[in-house]
C-alpha positions as CSV (number, residue, x, y, z in Angstrom):
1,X,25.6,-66.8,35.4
2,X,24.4,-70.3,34.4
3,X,20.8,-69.5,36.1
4,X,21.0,-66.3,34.1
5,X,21.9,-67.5,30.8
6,X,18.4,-69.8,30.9
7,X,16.7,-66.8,32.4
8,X,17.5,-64.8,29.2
9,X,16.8,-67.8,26.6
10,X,13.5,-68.4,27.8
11,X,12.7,-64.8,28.2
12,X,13.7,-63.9,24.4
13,X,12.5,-66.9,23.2
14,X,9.2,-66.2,24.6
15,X,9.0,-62.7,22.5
16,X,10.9,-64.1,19.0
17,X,9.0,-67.4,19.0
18,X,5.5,-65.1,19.8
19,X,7.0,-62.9,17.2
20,X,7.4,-65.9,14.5
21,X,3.9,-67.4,15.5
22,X,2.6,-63.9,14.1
23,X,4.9,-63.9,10.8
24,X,3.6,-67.6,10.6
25,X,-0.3,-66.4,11.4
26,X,0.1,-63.7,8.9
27,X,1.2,-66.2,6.2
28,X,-1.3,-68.7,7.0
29,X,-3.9,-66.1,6.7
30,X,-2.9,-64.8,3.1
31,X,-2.6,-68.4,2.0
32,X,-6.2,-69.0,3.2
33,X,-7.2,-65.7,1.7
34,X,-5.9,-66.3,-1.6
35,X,-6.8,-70.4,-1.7
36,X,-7.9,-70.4,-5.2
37,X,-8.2,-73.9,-5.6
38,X,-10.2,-74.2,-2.0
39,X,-13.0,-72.1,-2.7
40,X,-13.2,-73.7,-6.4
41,X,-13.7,-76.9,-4.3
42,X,-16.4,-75.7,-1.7
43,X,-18.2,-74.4,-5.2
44,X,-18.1,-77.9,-6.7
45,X,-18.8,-79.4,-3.3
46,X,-22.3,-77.6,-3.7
47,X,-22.8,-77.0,-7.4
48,X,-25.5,-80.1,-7.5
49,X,-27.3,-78.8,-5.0
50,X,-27.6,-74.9,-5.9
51,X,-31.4,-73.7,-7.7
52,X,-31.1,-71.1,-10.7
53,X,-31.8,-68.1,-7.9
54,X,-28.7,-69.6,-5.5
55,X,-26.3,-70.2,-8.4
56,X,-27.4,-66.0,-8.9
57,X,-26.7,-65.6,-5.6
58,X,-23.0,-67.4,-5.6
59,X,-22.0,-65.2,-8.4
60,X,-23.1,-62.1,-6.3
61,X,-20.8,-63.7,-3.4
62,X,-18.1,-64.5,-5.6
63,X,-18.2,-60.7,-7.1
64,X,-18.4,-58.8,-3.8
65,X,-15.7,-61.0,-2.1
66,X,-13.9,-60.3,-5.4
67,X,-14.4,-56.0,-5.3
68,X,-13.5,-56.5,-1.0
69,X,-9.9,-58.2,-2.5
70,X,-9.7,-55.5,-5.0
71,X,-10.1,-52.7,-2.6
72,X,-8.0,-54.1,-0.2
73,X,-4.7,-54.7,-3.3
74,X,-6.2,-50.8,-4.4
75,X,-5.6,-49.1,-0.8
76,X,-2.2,-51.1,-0.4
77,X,-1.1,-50.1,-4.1
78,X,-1.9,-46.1,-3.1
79,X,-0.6,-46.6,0.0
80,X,2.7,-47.7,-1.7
81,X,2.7,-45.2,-3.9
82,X,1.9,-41.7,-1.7
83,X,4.7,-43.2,0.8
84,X,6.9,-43.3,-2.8
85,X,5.9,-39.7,-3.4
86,X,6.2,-38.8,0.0
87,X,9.6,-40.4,-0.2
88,X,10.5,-38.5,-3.4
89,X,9.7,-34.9,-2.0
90,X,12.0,-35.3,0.9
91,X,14.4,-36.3,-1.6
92,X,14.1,-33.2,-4.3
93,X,13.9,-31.1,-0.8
94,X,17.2,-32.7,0.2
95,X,18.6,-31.9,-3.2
96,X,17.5,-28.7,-2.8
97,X,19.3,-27.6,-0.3
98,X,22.1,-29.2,-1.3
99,X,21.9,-26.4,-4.6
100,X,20.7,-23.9,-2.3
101,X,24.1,-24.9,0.0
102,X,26.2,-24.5,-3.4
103,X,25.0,-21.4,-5.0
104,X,25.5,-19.4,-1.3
105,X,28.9,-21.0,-1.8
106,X,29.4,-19.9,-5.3
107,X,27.9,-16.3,-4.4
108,X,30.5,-16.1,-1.2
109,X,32.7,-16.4,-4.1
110,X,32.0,-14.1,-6.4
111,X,31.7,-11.4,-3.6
112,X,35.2,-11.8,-2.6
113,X,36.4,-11.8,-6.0
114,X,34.0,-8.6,-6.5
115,X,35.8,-7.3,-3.4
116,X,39.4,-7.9,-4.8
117,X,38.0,-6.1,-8.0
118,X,37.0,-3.0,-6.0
119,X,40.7,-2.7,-4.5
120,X,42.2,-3.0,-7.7
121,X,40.1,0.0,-9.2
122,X,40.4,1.8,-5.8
123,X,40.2,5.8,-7.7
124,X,37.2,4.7,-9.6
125,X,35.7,4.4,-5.9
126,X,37.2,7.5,-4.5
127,X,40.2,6.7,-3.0
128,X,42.3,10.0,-3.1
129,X,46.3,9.5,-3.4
130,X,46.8,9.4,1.0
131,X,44.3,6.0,0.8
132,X,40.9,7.0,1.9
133,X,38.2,5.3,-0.1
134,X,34.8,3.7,0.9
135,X,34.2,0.7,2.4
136,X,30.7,-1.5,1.4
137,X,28.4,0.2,3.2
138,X,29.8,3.3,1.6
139,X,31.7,5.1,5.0
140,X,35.3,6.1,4.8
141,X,38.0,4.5,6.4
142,X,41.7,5.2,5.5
143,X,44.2,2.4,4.7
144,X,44.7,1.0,8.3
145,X,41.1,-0.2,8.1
146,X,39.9,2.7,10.8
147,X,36.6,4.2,10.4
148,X,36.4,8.3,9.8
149,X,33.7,10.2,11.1
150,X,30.1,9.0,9.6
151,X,29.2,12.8,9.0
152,X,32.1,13.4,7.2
153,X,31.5,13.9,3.5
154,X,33.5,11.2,0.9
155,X,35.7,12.6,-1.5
156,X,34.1,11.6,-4.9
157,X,34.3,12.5,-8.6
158,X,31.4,11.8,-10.7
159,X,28.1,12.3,-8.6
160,X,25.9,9.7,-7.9
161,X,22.3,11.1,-8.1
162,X,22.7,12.1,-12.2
163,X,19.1,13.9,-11.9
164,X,19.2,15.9,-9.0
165,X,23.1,17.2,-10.4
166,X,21.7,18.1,-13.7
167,X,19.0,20.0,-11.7
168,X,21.7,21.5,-9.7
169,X,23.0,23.1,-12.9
170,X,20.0,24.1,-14.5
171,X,19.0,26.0,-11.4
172,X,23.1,27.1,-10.3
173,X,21.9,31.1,-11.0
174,X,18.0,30.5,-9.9
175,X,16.8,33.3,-8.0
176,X,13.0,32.6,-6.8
177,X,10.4,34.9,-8.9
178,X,8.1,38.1,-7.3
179,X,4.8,37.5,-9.6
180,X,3.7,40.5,-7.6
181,X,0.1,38.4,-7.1
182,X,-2.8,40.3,-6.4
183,X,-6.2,38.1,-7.0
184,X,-8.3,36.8,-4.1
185,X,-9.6,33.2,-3.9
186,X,-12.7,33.9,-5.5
187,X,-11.0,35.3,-8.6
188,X,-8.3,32.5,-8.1
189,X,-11.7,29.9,-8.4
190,X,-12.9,31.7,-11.2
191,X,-10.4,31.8,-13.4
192,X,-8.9,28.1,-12.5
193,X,-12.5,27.0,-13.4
194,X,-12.7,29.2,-16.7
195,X,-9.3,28.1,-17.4
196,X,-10.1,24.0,-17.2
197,X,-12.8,24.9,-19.7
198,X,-11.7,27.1,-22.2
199,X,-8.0,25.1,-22.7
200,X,-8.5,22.0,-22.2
201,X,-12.6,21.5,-22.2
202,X,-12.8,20.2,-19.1
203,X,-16.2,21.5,-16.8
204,X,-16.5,21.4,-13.4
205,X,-18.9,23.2,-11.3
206,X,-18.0,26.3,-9.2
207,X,-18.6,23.9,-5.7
208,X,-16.2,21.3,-7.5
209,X,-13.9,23.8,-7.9
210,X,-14.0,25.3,-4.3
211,X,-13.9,21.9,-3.0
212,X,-10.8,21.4,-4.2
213,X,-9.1,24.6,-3.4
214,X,-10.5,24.2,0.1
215,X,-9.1,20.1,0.2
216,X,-5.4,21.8,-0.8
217,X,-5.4,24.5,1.9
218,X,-6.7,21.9,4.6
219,X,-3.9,19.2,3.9
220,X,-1.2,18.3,1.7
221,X,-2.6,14.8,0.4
222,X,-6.0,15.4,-1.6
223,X,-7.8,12.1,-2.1
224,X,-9.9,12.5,-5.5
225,X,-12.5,9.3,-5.8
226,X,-15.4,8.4,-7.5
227,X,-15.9,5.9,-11.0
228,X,-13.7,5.8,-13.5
229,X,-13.9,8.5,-16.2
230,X,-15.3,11.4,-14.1
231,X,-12.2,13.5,-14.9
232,X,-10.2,12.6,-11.2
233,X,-6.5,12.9,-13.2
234,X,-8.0,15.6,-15.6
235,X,-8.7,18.3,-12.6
236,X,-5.1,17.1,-10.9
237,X,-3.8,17.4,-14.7
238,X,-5.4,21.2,-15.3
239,X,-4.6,22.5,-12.2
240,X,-0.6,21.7,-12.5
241,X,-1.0,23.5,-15.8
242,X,-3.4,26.6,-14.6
243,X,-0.2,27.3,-12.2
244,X,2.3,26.5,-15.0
245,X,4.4,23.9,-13.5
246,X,3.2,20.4,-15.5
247,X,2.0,17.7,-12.7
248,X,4.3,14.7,-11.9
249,X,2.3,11.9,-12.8
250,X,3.3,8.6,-10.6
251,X,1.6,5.9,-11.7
252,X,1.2,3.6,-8.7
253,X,2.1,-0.3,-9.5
254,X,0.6,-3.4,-7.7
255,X,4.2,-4.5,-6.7
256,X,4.8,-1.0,-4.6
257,X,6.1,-2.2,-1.1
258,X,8.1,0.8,0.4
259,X,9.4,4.2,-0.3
260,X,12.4,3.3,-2.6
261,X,9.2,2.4,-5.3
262,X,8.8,6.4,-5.0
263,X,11.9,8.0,-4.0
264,X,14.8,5.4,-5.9
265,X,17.1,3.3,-4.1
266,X,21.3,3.3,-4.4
267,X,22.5,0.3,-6.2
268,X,25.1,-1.2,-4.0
269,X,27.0,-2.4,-7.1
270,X,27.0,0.6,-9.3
271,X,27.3,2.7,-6.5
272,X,24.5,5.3,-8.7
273,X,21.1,6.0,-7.2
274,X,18.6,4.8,-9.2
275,X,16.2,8.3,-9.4
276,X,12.7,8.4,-9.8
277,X,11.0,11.2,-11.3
278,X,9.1,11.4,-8.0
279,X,12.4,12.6,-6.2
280,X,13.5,15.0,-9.4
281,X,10.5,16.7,-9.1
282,X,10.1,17.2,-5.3
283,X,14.0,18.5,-5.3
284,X,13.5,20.7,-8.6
285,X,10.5,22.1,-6.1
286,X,13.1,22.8,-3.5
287,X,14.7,25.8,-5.3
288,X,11.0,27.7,-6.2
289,X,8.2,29.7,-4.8
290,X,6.1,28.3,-6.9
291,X,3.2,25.4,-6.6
292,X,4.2,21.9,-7.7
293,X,1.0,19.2,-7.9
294,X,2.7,15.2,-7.6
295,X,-0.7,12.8,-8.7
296,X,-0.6,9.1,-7.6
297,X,-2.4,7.8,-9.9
298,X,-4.9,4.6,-9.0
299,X,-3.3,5.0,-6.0
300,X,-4.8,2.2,-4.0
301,X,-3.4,-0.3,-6.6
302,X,-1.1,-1.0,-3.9
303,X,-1.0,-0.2,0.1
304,X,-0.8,3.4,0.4
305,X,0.5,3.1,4.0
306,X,3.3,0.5,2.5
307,X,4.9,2.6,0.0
308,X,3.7,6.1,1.4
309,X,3.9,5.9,5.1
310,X,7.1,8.0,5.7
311,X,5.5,10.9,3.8
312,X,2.4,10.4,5.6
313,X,4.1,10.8,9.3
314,X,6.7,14.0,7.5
315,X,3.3,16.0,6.0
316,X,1.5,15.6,9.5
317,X,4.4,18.0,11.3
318,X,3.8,21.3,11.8
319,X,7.4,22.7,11.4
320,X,8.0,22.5,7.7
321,X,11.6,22.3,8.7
322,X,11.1,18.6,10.2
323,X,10.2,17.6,7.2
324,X,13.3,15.9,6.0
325,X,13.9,12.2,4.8
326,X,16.6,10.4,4.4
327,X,17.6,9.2,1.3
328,X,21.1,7.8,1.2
329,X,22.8,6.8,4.7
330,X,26.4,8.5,3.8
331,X,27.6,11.6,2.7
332,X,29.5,12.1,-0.7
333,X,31.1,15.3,-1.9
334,X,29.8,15.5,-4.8
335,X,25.9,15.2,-3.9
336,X,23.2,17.1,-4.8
337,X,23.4,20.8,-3.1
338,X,20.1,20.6,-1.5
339,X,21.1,16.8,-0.2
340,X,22.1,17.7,3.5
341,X,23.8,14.5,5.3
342,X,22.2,12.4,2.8
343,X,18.8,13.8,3.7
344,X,16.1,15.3,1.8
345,X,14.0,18.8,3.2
346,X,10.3,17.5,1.6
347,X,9.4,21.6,0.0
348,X,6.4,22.3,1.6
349,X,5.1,23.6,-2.1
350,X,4.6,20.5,-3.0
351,X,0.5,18.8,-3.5
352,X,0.1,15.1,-3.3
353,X,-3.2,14.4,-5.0
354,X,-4.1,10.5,-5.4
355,X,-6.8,9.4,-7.2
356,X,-9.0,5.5,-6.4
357,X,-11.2,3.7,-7.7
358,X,-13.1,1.0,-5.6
359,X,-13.4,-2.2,-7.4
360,X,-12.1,-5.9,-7.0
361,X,-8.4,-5.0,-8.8
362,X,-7.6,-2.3,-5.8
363,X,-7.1,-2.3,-1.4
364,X,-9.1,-0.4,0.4
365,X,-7.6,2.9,1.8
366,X,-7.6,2.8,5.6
367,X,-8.8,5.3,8.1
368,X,-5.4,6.5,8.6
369,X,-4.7,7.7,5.3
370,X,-8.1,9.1,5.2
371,X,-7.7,11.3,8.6
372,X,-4.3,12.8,6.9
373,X,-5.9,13.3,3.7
374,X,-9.5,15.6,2.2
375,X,-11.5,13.2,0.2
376,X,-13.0,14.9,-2.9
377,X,-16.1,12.6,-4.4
378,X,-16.3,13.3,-8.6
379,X,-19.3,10.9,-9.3
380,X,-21.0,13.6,-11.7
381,X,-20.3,14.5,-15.8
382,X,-19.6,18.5,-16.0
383,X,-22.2,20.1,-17.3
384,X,-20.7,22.1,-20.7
385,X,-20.9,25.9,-20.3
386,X,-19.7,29.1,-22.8
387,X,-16.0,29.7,-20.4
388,X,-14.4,33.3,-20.5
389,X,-11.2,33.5,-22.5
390,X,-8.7,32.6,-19.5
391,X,-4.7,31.8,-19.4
392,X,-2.7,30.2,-16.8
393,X,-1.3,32.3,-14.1
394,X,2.3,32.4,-12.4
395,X,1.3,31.7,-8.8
396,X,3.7,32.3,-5.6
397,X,3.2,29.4,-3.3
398,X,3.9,31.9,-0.4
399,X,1.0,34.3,-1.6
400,X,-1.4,31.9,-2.0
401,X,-0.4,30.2,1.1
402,X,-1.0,33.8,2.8
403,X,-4.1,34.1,1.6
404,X,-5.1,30.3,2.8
405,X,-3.9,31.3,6.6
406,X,-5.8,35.0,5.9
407,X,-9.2,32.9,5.2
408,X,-8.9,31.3,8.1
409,X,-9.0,34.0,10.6
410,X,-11.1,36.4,8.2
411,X,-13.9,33.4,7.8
412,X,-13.1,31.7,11.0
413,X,-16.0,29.1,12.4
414,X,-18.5,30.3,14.0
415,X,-19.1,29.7,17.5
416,X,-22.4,28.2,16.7
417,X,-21.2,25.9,14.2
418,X,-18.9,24.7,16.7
419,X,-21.0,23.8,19.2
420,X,-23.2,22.0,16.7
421,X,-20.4,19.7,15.5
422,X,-19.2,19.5,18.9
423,X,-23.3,18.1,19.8
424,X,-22.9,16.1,16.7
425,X,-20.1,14.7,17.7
426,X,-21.4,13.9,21.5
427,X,-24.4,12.4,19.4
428,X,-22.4,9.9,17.0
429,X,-20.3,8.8,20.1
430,X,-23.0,7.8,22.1
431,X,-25.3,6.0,19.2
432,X,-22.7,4.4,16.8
433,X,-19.7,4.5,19.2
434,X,-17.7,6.5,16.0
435,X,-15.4,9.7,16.7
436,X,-13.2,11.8,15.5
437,X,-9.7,13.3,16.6
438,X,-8.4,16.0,17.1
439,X,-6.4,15.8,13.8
440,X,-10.2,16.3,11.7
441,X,-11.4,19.4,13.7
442,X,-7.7,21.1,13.1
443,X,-8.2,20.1,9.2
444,X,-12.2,21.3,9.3
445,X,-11.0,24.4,11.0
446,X,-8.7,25.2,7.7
447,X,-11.2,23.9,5.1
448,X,-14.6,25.4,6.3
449,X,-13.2,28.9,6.2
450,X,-11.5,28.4,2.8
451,X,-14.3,26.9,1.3
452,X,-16.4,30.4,2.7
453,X,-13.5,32.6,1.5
454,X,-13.6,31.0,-2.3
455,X,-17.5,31.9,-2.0
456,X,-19.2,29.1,-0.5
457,X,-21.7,28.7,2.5
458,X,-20.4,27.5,6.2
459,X,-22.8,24.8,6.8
460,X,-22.9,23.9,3.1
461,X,-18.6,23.6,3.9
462,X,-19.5,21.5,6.9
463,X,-21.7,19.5,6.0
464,X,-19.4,18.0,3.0
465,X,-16.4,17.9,5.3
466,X,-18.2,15.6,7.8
467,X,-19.6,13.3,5.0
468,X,-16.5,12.4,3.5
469,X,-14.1,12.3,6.9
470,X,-16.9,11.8,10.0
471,X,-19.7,9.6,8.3
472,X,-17.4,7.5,6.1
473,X,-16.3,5.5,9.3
474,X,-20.2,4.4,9.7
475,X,-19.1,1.8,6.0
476,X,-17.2,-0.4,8.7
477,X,-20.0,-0.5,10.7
478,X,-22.8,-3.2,11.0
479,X,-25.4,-1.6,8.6
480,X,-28.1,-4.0,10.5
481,X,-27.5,-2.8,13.9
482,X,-27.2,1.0,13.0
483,X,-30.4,1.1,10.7
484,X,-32.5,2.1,13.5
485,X,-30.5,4.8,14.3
486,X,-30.3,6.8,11.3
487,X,-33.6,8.2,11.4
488,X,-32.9,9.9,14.9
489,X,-29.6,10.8,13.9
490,X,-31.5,12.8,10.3
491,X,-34.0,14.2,13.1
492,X,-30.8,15.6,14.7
493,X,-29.3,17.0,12.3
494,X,-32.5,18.7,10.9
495,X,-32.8,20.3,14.2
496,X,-29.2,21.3,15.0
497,X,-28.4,22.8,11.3
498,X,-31.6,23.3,9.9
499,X,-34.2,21.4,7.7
500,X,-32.1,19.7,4.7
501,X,-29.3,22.1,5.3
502,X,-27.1,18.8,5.9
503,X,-27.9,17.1,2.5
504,X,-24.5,15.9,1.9
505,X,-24.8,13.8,5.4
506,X,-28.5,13.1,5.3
507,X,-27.9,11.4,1.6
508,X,-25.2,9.2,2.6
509,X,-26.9,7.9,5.6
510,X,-30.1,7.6,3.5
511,X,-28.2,5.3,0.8
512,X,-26.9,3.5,4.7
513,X,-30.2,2.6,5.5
514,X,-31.2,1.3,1.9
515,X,-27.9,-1.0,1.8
516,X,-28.8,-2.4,5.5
C-alpha cells in the first residue's frame, strides 16, 4: 500500500499542479494584457525617438489594440448575458409548468366537486325514482354502477335539441303537399329566369340559367365562382325564393375546423346541443317534398374538406337511405322524432350551393371537392332585359326530380359524343398525363342531357362541362412544359367536335398558353 500511496500522489499531483500552472498561465497572461503602466513605459522608452508620422502611427497602434480589448470585454459581456437569458427561459419554462402542474390540479378539483354536484341534483339529469340516470358520457347505468344497453333510449324531461323540438311541433300534423306540377324544364327555366328579373332585378342569361339547373340535377354541391359582385349569392338567393322555401345562408368563418362549425355540438356541461341553423334547416327539410337551397357562402374562407368532408363522402352514395350522420353518440327520449339513434337521415331535397372567390384572404378548393361538385363560372354583368310578369312556384322535389331522371334517358348522350370524349380523353392522358374518373362521366352523363332538356345544345353542354371539371386540372400543371401542346390539343378538338364548336375549352387553354 506504501508503494501505492506515492503512486497516486505523484500521479494526481502531476494533473492538479499541470492544472494550477494553467490557472497560474491564465493569470499571468491577463496581468500582461492589461499592464497599464508597462506599455506607458515602452511608449516613454521610445517617445524621443518617434518622427511626427511614427508618433501618428503609435496612436493608430494604441487605438486598434484598444477596439481588439474592447471587442474582446464586448463578446464576453453578450456572452454573459445570452447564457443569463438563456438561463432565465428555462427558469419561466420551469415556472410554467409548475402553474401548468397546479391549475390541472385545481381543475381535477373542480370536476369532482362538479361530479358530487351532479349526484345531488340527480332528476335534473334524468334519474327516474328506481335510480337510472346518465353517466358523463351520457349512457345509462342504474345505481350499482352497471352499464344498460347503449341503444337503449334515456329517460329524459326537457329535450336537448330546443330547435329541432320546436320544429317537431310546428310540423306534429304536417302532411307533405300534391302541387299537382305540370311544367317542363324549359318552362321551369323560363319562368325561374323571368322571375329573378321581374322581383328582384336580377338578369341572367337563358345559358346561365340552364347552367345551373343542369349543375343541380348532376350533383348535390353546386360550386358558383367568379369576382366578387357578379351576383354568385343573388342566383343561390332567387332561386330559394322562386321555389318558396327562403335559402339558409351559412356564412363560412376562417376558424371552421370540423363539422360541429356546421351541424352544432352537445355541451358536455349543459347537457343542451348547441344547434345551428344549418342542422334546423336540413331537419325542417326532412318532413317536405319540397326543394330546400343551403348557400356556403365564401366558402373557401376555410378548408372545405375540414369542416365539410362528412357531407362530401354522405352526398356521393347512391342510396339516399345511407345518407345518415351522426349527431349525438346516445339516445334520449325525448329527442327530436326524426333523430334515429342519435343519427340524422341528410333529406335528399336539400342543394348545397357554395360560392369562392380566389384571392390572397381564401384556400384553394382541391380536386376532390371539385370532382363531387359542378362548377358554375359568373364572371359577366346581366345584361337588363323587359321580364314577363312572373311569381314563384310551389315545386315538388319528387316531380322535378322525375323530370331530371326523364331528361336523362329522353336526351341521353349520343354515341358519338361519347366516343369523342372518350378520344379526348385517350388524347389528354397521353399529352398532359391528366384524367378523369369515373365519378365525372356519371356526373356529365346527368348534366349534358339536362342541359339539352332545358333547351340547350349537346356539344355546347359538353364542352362547358369539360372546361370547368376536365381542363381545370391543366392550372396545376407546369404551364412551360404544356405550352407546346396546346395547339395540337385546339387542332384536336376542332377536328373531333367541329371548327370552334369547343369555345368554352379552346378559350381556357388559349388564356393557358398566354400565362405560360
Amino acid at each position: 500500500m506504501e508503494t501505492y500511496g506515492r503512486f497516486l500522489y505523484e500521479f494526481l499531483n502531476q494533473f492538479f499542479s499541470g492544472f494550477i500552472d494553467v490557472l497560474k498561465a491564465i493569470f499571468t497572461g491577463m496581468t500582461k494584457t492589461f499592464n497599464i503602466p508597462e506599455y506607458k513605459g515602452i511608449i516613454d522608452h521610445y517617445e524621443k525617438d518617434f518622427s511626427v508620422s511614427e508618433w501618428i502611427l503609435v496612436g493608430l497602434a494604441i487605438t486598434a489594440l484598444a477596439a481588439v480589448i474592447g471587442i474582446i470585454i464586448l463578446l464576453i459581456v453578450l456572452f454573459w448575458k445570452k447564457h443569463t437569458k438563456w438561463r432565465k427561459k428555462i427558469l419561466d419554462q420551469e415556472e410554467l409548468l409548475k402553474e401548468i402542474d397546479s391549475l390541472n390540479q385545481q381543475v381535477e378539483t373542480l370536476v369532482d366537486e362538479k361530479l358530487k354536484i351532479l349526484d345531488m341534483k340527480n332528476p335534473e339529469l334524468g334519474l327516474n325514482t328506481e335510480g337510472i340516470g346518465v353517466d358523463g358520457n351520457g349512457y345509462s347505468s342504474d345505481a350499482s354502477g352497471q352499464d344498460q344497453d347503449e341503444d337503449a333510449p334515456i329517460d329524459v324531461g326537457e329535450s336537448r335539441f330546443s330547435k329541432l323540438t320546436m320544429v317537431d311541433e310546428e310540423y306534429a300534423n304536417y302532411k307533405q303537399k300534391d302541387y299537382k306540377n305540370s311544367f317542363t324544364l324549359p318552362e321551369f327555366c323560363h319562368q325561374f329566369r323571368h322571375f329573378a328579373a321581374h322581383k328582384l332585378k336580377l338578369y341572367y342569361s337563358e345559358k346561365m340559367i340552364r347552367l345551373f339547373v343542369s349543375a343541380i340535377a348532376s350533383t348535390k354541391l353546386v360550386i358558383l365562382q367568379g369576382i366578387s359582385g357578379t351576383g354568385k349569392t343573388s342566383i343561390s338567393l332567387a332561386w330559394g325564393k322562386f321555389v318558396k322555401h327562403p335559402s339558409c345562408v351559412a356564412s363560412v368563418q376562417p376558424s371552421w375546423r370540423d363539422r360541429t362549425d356546421i351541424f352544432g355540438y352537445l355541451n358536455e356541461f349543459t347537457k343542451k346541443f348547441n344547434e345551428t341553423d344549418f342542422l334546423s334547416y336540413l331537419y325542417t327539410a326532412g318532413y317536405t317534398d319540397e326543394i330546400f337551397t343551403v348557400i356556403l357562402d365564401e366558402m373557401n374562407l376555410a378548408r372545405v374538406e375540414y369542416y365539410f368532408a362528412e357531407m362530401l363522402s354522405i352526398l356521393e352514395m347512391h342510396d339516399t337511405k345511407e345518407w345518415l350522420i351522426e349527431v349525438v353518440q346516445s339516445t334520449w327520449k325525448s329527442d327530436p322524432k326524426k333523430l334515429i339513434k342519435g343519427k340524422l337521415q341528410i333529406p335528399p331535397n336539400v342543394w348545397y350551393i357554395g360560392t369562392i372567390n380566389n384571392d390572397d384572404s381564401t384556400f384553394m378548393v382541391t380536386d376532390k371537392v371539385y370532382d363531387r361538385a359542378m362548377p358554375i363560372d359568373i364572371n359577366e354583368k346581366g345584361v337588363p332585359f323587359e321580364p314577363e310578369p312572373a311569381d314563384a312556384w310551389d315545386v315538388n322535389y319528387s316531380y322535378l326530380d322525375n323530370l331530371f331522371n326523364q331528361a336523362m334517358e329522353d336526351y341521353a348522350m349520343s354515341e358519338e359524343i361519347l366516343e369523342n370524349i372518350e378520344k379526348m380523353d385517350d388524347y389528354t392522358i397521353q399529352h398532359f398525363r391528366v384524367a378523369f374518373g369515373n365519378r365525372i362521366v356519371k356526373h356529365m352523363r346527368k348534366f349534358v342531357p339536362v342541359y339539352v332538356a332545358c333547351g340547350g345544345d349537346e356539344t355546347e353542354a359538353v364542352d362547358y362541362f369539360m372546361a370547368k371539371k376536365v381542363l381545370r386540372k391543366f392550372e396545376g400543371l407546369n404551364l412551360a412544359l404544356i405550352r407546346d401542346e396546346i395547339d395540337g390539343y385546339i387542332q384536336f378538338l376542332d377536328d373531333h367536335f367541329g371548327k370552334g364548336r369547343m369555345a368554352e375549352c379552346i378559350e381556357f387553354l388559349l388564356r393557358l398558353k398566354k400565362m405560360s
